[in-house]
N, C-alpha and C positions, 0 to 999 in steps of 0.2 A: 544147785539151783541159783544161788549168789550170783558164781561165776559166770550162768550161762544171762539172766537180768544183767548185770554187768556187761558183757560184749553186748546185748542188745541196745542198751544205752546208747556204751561207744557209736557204734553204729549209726542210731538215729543223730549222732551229734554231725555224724560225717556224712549224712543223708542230705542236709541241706545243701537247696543249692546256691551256686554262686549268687552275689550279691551287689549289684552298683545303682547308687540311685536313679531312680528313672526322672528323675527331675530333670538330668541329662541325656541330651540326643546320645543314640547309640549309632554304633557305626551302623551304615550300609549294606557293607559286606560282613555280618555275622559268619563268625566262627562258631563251630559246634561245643557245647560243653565237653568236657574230658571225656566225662562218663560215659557222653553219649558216642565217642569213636572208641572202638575197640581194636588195636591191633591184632592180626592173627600170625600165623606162621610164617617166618622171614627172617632176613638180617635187623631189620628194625625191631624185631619182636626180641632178637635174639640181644639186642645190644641195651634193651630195656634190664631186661633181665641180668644180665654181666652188670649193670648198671644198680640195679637195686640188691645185689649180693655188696655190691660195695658200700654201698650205703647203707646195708645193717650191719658192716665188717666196724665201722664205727663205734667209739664208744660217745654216744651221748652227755654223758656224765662230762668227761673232758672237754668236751666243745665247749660246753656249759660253764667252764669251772673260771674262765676270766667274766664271765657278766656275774658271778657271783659272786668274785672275789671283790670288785668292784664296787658291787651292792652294801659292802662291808659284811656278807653270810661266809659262812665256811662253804669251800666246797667241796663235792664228794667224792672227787679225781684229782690228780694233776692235771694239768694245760699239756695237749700236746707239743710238741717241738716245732722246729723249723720257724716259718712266719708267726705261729702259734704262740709262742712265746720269749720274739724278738720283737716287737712294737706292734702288728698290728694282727694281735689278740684279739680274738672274736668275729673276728671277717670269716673266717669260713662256717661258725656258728649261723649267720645269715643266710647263706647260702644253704648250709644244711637245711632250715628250715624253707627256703624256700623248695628247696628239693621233694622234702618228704610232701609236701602239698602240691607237687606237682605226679609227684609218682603214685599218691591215696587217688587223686581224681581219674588218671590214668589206671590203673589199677585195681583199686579197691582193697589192697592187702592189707591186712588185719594188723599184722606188725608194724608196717607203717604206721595206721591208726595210731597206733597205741603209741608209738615215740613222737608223733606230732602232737597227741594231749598231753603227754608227759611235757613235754620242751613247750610249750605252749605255758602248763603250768607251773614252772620253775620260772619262767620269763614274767612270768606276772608276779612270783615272788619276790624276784629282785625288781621290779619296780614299785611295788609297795614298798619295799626297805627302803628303797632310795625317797622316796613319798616326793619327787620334783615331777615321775614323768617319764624322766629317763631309763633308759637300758644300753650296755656298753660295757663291752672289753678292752677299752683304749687304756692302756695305763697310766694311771695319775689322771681319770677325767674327771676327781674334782677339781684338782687344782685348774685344768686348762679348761674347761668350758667357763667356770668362773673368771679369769683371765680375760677371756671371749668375750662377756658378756659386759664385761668394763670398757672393750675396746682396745684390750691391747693383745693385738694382732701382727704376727708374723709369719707371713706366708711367705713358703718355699714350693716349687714344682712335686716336690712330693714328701714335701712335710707343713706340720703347722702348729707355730709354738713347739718347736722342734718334736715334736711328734709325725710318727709315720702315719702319711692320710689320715688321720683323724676321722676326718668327713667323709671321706669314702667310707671306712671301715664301718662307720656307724648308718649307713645308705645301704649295708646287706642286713641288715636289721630290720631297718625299715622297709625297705623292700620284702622280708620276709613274713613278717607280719600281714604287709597289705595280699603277699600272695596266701595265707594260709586261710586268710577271708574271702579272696576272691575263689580262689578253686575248691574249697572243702565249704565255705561260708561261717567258719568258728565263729562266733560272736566276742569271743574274749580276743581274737586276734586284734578283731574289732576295737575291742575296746582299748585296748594296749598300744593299739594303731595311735588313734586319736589326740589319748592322751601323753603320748612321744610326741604327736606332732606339736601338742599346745606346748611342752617343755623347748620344741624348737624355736615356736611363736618368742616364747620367754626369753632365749638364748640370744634373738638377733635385735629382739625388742627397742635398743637402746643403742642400735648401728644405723651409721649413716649409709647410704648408697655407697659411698666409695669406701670404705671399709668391709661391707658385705663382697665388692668385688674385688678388691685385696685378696680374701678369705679364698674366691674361688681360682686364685693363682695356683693354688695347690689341688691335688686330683681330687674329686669330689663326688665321683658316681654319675650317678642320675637322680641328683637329688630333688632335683626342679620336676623331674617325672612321678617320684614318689609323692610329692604335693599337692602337682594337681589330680592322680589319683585321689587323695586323700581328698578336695575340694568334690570328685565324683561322688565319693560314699557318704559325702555327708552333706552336700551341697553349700555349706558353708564358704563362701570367697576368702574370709582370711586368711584359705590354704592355697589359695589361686595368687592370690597379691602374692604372696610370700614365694612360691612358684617365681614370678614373674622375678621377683630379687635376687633369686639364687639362678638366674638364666645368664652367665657370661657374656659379657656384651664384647671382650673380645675377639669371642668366635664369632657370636651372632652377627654381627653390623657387617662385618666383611660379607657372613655368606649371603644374607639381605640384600646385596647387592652384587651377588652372586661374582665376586671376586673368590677365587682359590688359595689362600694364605696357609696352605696343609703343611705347607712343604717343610719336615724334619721334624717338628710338631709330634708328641707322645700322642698314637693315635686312640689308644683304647682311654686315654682322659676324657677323648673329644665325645667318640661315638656316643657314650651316655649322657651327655649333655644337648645332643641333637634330641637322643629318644624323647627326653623332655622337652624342645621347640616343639617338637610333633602332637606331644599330648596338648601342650597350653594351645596348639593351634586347633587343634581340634574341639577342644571341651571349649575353647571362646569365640571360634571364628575369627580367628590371629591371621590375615594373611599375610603379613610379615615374617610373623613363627614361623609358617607353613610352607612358602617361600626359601626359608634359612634351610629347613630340613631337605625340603624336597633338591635342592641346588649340592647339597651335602651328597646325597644320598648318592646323584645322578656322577659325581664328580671319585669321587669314593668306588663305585663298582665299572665304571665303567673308563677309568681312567688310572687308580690304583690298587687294581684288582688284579691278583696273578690269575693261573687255571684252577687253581683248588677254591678260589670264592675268597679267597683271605687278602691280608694286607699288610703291610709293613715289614721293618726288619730294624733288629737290635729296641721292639715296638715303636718306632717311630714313621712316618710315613715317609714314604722314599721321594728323590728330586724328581717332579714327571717325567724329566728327558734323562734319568741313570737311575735303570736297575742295575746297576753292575750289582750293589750291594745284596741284592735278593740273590745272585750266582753266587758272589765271594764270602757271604757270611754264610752261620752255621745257627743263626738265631732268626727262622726267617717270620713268617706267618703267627702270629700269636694267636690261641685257642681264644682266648677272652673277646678279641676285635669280631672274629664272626658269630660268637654267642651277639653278641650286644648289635652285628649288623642286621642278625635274621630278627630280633625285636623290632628293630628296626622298620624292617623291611614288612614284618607281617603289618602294621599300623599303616603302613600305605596300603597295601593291599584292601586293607579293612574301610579304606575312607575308597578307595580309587576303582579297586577290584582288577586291576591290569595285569594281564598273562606276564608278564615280563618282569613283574615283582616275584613271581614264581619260579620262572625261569632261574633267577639267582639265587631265590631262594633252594631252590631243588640241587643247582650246582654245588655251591655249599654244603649243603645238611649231607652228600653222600660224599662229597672230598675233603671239606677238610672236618666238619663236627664227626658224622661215623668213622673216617677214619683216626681220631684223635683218640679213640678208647680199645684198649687192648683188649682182643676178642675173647681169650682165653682167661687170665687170670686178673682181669679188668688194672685199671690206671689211664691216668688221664694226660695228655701230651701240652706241653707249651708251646715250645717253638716248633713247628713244622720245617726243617730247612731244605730250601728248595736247591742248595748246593748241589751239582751232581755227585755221587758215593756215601754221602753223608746219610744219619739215620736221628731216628728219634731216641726221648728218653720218655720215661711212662713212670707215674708217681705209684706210690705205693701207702696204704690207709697208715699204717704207722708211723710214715717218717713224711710227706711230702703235704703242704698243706699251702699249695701257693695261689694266685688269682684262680689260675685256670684250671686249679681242681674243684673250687668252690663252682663256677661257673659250669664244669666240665658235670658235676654231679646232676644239675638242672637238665642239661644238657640232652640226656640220654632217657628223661623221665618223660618229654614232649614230644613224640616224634608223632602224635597226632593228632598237633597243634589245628594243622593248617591243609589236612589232607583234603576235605571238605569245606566248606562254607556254602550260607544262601542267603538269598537276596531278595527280602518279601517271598513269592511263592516256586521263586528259581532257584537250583538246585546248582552248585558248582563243583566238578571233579580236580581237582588239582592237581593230586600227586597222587602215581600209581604204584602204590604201598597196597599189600592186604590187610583188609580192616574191613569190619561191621559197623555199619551207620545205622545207628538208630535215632528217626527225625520225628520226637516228640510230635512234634505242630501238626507235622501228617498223618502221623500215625504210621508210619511205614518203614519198614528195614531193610536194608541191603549191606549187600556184599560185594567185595570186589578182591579177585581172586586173579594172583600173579605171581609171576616169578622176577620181573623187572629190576634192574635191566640184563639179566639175566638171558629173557628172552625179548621180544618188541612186543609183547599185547599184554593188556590185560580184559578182563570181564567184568562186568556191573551188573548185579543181579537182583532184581525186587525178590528176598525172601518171606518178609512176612509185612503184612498190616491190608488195608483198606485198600480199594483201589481211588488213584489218587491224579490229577490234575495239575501237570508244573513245565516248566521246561528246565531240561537238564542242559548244562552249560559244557563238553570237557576240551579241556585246557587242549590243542594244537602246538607242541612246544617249538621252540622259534628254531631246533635243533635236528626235525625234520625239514624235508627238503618239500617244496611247493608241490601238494597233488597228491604226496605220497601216504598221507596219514588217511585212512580205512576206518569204517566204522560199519558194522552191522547190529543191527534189532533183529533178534528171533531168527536169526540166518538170513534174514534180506537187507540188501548192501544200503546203505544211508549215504544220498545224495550230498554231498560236503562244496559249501560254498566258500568254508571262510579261508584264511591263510596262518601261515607259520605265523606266533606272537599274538593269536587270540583265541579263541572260543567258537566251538563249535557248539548250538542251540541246538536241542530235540527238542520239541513240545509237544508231550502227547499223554493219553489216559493211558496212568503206569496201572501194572495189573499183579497180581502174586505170577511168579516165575518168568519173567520179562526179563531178556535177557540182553544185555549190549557187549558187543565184542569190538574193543578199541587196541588197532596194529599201528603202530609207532616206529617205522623204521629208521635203525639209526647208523651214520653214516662215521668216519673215521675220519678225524680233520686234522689241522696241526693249527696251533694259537703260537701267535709271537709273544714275547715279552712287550709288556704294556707300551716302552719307552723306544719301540720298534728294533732291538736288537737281535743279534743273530742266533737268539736264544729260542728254544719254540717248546709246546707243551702235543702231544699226542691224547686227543679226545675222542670216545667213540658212543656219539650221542648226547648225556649230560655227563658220563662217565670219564675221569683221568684213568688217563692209562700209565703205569709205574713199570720198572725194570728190576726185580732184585739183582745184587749185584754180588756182592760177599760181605762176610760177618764177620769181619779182623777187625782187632782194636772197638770195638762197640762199648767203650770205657762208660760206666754209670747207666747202661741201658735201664735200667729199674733203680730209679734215684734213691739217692741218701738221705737223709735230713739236713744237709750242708745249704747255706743259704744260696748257695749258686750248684744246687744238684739238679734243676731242672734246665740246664744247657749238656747241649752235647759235647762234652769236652775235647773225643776222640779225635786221634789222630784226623786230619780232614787228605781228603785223596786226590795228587795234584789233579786239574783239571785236563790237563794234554792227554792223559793217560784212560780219560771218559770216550765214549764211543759218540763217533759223528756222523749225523743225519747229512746224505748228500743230497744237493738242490742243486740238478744241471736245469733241463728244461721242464722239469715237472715235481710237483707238489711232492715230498718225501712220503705224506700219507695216501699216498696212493699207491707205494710198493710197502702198505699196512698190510698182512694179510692174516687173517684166521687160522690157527693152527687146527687140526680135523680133529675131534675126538676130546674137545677140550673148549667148556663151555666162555665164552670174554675172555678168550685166551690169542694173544699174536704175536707175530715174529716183522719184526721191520727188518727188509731187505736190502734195501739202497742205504749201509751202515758201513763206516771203517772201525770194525770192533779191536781193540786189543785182542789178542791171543787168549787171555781166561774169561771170555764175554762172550767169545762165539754164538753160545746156547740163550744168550738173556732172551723170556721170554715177556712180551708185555700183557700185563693182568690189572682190573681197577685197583688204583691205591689205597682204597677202603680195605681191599683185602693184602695188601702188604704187610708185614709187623715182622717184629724181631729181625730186623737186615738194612742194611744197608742198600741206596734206592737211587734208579735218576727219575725223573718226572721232568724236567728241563733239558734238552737235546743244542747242544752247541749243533748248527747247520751251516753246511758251505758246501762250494762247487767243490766238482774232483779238483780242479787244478789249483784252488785254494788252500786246500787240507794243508800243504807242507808248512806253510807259512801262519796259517790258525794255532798249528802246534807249537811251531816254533814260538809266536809272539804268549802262549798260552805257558811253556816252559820257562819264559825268561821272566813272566807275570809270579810263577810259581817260585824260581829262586829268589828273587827279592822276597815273597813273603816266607819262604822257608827259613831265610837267612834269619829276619826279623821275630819269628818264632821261635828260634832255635835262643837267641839271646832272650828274650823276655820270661821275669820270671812270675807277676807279673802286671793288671795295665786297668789301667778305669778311662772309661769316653767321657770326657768329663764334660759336665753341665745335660748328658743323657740320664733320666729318670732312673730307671731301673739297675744300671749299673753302677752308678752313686750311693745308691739307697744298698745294694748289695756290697760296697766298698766302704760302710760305715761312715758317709760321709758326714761331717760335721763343721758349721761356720758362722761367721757373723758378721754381718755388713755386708753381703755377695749378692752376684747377681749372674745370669745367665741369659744365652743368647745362641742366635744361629746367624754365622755368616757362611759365603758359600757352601752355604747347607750344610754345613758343620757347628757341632755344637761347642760351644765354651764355656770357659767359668773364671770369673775375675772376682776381686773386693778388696774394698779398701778399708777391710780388717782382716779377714785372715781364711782360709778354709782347708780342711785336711781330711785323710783316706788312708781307712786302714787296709792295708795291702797284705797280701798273702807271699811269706817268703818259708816255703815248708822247709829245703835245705840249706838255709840259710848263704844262699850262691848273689846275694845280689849286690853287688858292685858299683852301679851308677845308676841315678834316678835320671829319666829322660823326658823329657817336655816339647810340647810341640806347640811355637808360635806361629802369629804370623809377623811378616817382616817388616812395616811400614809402622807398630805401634814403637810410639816412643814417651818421652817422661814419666815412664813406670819404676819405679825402685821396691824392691821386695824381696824378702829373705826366701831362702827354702831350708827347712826341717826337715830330721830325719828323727823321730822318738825324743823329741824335744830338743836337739839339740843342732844349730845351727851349723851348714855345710856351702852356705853357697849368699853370697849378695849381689846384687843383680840390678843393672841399671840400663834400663835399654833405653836407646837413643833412634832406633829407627832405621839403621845401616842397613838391614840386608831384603830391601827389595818388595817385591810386589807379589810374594808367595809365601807356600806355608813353608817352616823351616824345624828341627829338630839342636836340642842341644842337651847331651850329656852331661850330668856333674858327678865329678868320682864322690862315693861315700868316704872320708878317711879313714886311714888304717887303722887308728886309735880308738873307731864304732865299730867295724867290723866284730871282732870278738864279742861285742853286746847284743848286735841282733838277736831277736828269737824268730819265733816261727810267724810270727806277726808284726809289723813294720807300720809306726804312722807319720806320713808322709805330710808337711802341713806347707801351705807358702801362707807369708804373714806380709800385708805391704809394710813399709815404712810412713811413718805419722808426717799425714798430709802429700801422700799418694796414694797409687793404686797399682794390686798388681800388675801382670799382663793379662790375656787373656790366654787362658789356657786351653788347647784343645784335644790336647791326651797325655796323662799323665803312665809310665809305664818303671818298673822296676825290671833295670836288667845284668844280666851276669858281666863278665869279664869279658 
């Protein structure tokens, strides 16, 4: 009896619903509560589910055990590994919580429940112990928020007071919090919320404006979005002002005036820092905010947006006019840029209601979010690389605990976000997922029953409530061709006025078993690469279409715990040797055709395959895993092909060459591979010229390099030519190899120069190598713009 009072409890605590104060306008375009969409049988249903085994594959305890440690409590686990418990400890603890409240309101699983009040009340224990406010896994955060809150502030790109993201890390907290109140409506999230926000009030209290944007030099979330959230639930503005101080004014002001300064720029810093322009603009009527985002937004998808919906490569956002780098890396689309874009993207929708937010959104959420999670024994993917031959890696709950598993767990728990919305007493179909809607206000249920894009229809079906008074909206995707999208009511064909990129209105007295039948043909196209190159993607409808190719070398497929085990490290496969789309006088996708007997299934015709490619068949990339893949098609005329290859082999020996020596290499003044190179300095500064990133100072900065056979022979540096008056040492494990005094000599380009290690180090090397340049007192280094350790 205890037990069964007890779950009933639980229950009513997680019965509540969502909560934001109405003192605030709500959007327009209303989303459905979680509860109220129910997914039904599908790939989306299916990817929930892969989805929430992994998230009770978790142990709570350990997520938990750096905000306790922190708290000064014992805790009742170890910290898992990886990012876990190399600096930024607790970041996926955020996410977990925002996860479990997203998968309870989708759901309703019981087990859930029970680990979101469990982590809920452990969360509140360690902020009583702490008695300021706070919650946080950051290590050492007494000493550096105290630090902080004096003023003595040192920010780097992605650290702060040499800590890793500090501010981010502690932005999945708070975000976690406000989600477990907004989607379950806990009240203690509530309160926990609040009172982190006033420890934040506290923390900046005694900052000036230019020390607050100091701070946001380094990556920060969306922390400006979690405030004025925070300003909605309580209506209080000192979360709104505060909002308003943690908004970068170096992104904002440029997009404001809808200037594009993206370019090489760590793009997944940015995205969360829009999400929040978008909310301040919304919750105050900012049209300057709202301006910044929407200019963002428009610039972002429609201009550095591959086919899969994603963006960047090595996470940084590419030159508008060179994708090479989205072809020749192996690090390309990062999972965390389109979690943070479709937020994004849903918040316009909600102000705007425009088919076309949809549109991107729906490309996305089936190319690169469903295909980011392994269907069978789930993990979650970072880099998607659009390199042709190349494949993913998929993390794994005991060893891999990086952005885009945190993110990737949310991820899989929503997918029936946005299927739905209305608008006063209209009714919006968006995405043709099956799902049961049940719409409170009307009283009335339905269903919509498909196989999409499987087949082109789906159905919409009143199965139970009142008979009811509305007009239905369904979305026209801009991906049908003019004329050709079909609708019927009750088996009589529905007159269609509107076009591809809007809504199609029914208004009529809906009845119990009213039936609508919406046919959606979809057509086979080819997309270029953004930057106009002779690169293209194969789409059939909103659908990427992908080519397995072969599974050699697939090195780390199910990552390690190594802090660089979510890169593909595998051999990569030259590019000549990829099959190519021919374009004499007609479109390649038009000798796309349908295999018989084989559902999204094709063979392109007009191809110069290698010899073991013959058979590649093209299938969605959602449904790809475990292989190696192209999704990007090098195209040319017949009579080009010799010379494509040829200029494609001589591209390949230069980097084979350069491969072959490196043992190995950090992009120096780039985020993530700094921060994965142990980077450490003082007095430095970073930058981008011809879109290339650098790192100089005028005290010293250094990376700890990976040397596993101890084969490395000379550290090599890449300048450019024209700097001079630099004088600077270079280090090798503290001990000086190299002085260096550049004067300017070689020219108007980037240049490379070798320094042998002495023989007299060599036998000291171990398996790890730190590499430091220190300038000379009363200079500065050079600029560096890739640092690499290479053999003989």
């Amino acid at each position: 009896m205890q037990k069964k009072q007890s779950i009933i409890v639980l229950l009513m605590l997680y019965m509540v619903q969502p909560f934001f104060s109405k003192a605030q306008q709500k959007y327009p375009f209303e989303l459905f509560n979680s509860s109220d969409v129910t997914l039904l049988s599908g790939i989306f249903k299916q990817a929930q589910q892969t989805d929430l085994k992994y998230i009770l594959s978790l142990n709570t305890d350990r997520l938990l055990a750096p905000y306790l440690r922190e708290a000064g409590l014992k805790a009742k686990a170890i910290s898992y590994t990886n990012w876990e418990n190399s600096g930024l400890d607790g970041h996926t603890g955020g996410h977990y919580l925002s996860a479990l409240s997203l998968m309870y309101a989708s759901s309703a699983d019981k087990r859930i429940a029970a680990r979101l009040k469990y982590m809920i009340s452990e969360l509140k224990r360690c902020q009583d112990a702490k008695g300021t406010g706070y919650i946080g896994g950051v290590p050492g955060s007494e000493q550096l928020w105290t630090a902080i809150a004096k003023g003595n502030i040192e920010s780097e790109t992605f650290s702060l007071n040499g800590k890793w993201v500090p501010l981010y890390n502690i932005h999945k907290i708070f975000a976690g919090l406000r989600d477990a109140y907004k989607y379950t409506g806990n009240p203690t999230a509530k309160e926990l919320l609040v009172r982190y926000s006033d420890w934040f009030i506290w923390l900046t209290a005694k900052l000036s404006e230019k020390q607050i944007q100091s701070m946001l030099k380094s990556e920060h979330g969306g922390i400006n979005e979690v405030l004025a959230d925070v300003y909605q639930i309580t209506g209080n503005r000192k979360y709104l002002e505060l909002a308003y101080k943690f908004s970068d004014t170096s992104l904002l002001n440029p997009l404001a005036k809808e200037e594009d300064k993206l370019n090489g720029i760590h793009a997944n810093t940015q995205i969360p820092k829009v999400i929040g322009f978008k909310r301040i603009a919304d919750l105050n009527h900012d049209d300057r905010y709202g301006k910044a985002a929407s200019f963002f937004w428009d610039e972002v998808v429609n201009r550095r947006s591959v086919a899969n919906g994603g963006n960047s490569v090595r996470e940084h956002f590419n030159p508008i006019n060179d994708f090479s780098g989205m072809i020749n890396s192996v690090e390309g689309p990062e999972t965390c840029n389109s979690y943070n874009m479709l937020k994004l993207t849903k918040l316009f929708f909600e102000s705007e209601g425009k088919s076309s937010y949809i549109d991107y959104y729906e490309r996305t959420l089936y190319n690169h979010i469903l295909s980011s999670q392994h269907p069978g024994r789930g993990g979650f993917v970072y880099f998607t690389p659009m390199r042709p031959g190349h494949y993913r890696v998929y993390s794994r709950p005991e060893t891999s605990f990086w952005c885009c598993v945190g993110s990737g767990l949310e991820n899989h728990a929503k997918y029936n976000e946005l299927i739905y919305a209305h608008h006063d007493s209209d009714l919006y179909l968006n995405l043709f997922i099956p799902s049961r809607l049940n719409w409170k206000e009307k009283g009335v249920t339905f269903e919509q029953s498909t196989d999409f894009p499987e087949e082109e229809r789906t159905t919409f079906k009143m199965i139970g409530g009142k008979n009811s008074t509305f007009t239905l909206h369904v979305r026209y995707p801009s991906w049908v061709n003019d004329g050709l999208m079909g609708i019927k009511i009750n088996g009589k064909k529905f007159p269609i006025s509107a076009k591809p990129g809007s809504y199609v209105s029914i208004h009529r007295l809906w009845k119990m078993g009213d039936k609508v039948e919406i046919i959606v043909p979809m057509k086979t196209r080819t997309e270029q690469m953004p930057d106009g190159s002779n690169y293209v993607a194969l789409l059939h409808g909103p659908v990427l279409l992908a080519a397995k190719t072969d599974t050699v070398g697939m090195t780390g497929l199910f990552a390690d715990d190594s802090r660089m085990g979510h890169i593909a490290n595998g051999k990569q496969m030259p590019l000549q040797d990829m099959p190519i789309l021919i374009k004499d006088d007609q479109d390649p996708a038009n000798f796309v055709k349908p295999l018989p007997g084989k559902r999204l299934t094709f063979k392109a015709e007009k191809v110069i395959y290698p010899v073991k490619f013959k058979n590649l068949e093209l299938i969605p990339f959602y449904k790809l895993h475990d292989s190696r893949y192209i999704v990007y098609w090098a195209q040319q005329t017949t009579a080009g092909v010799d010379s494509l290859k040829a200029r494609l082999a001589d591209e390949q020996r230069v980097a084979d060459k350069l491969s072959k020596i490196t043992v190995d290499q950090v992009f120096t003044g780039e985020q993530q591979p700094e921060s994965d190179h142990m980077f450490k300095g003082e007095n430095t500064a970073t930058g981008i010229f011809r879109d290339r990133h650098w790192r100089a100072a005028r005290g010293w900065f250094s990376y700890e390099l990976k040397n596993p056979n101890k084969e490395a022979r000379f550290i090599r540096l890449t300048y450019f030519g024209k700097e001079a008056g630099r004088k600077f040492k270079l280090l090798i494990d503290g001990q000086a190899i190299a002085k260096i005094n550049m004067e300017g000599e070689k020219g108007n380009d980037f240049y490379t120069v070798s320094y042998p290690i002495p023989e007299n180090l060599l036998s000291t090397l171990s398996s790890k190598v730190v590499v430091k340049l220190e300038a000379e007192e009363g200079f500065e280094t050079a600029r560096i713009y890739e640092l690499r350790l290479i053999r003989g």
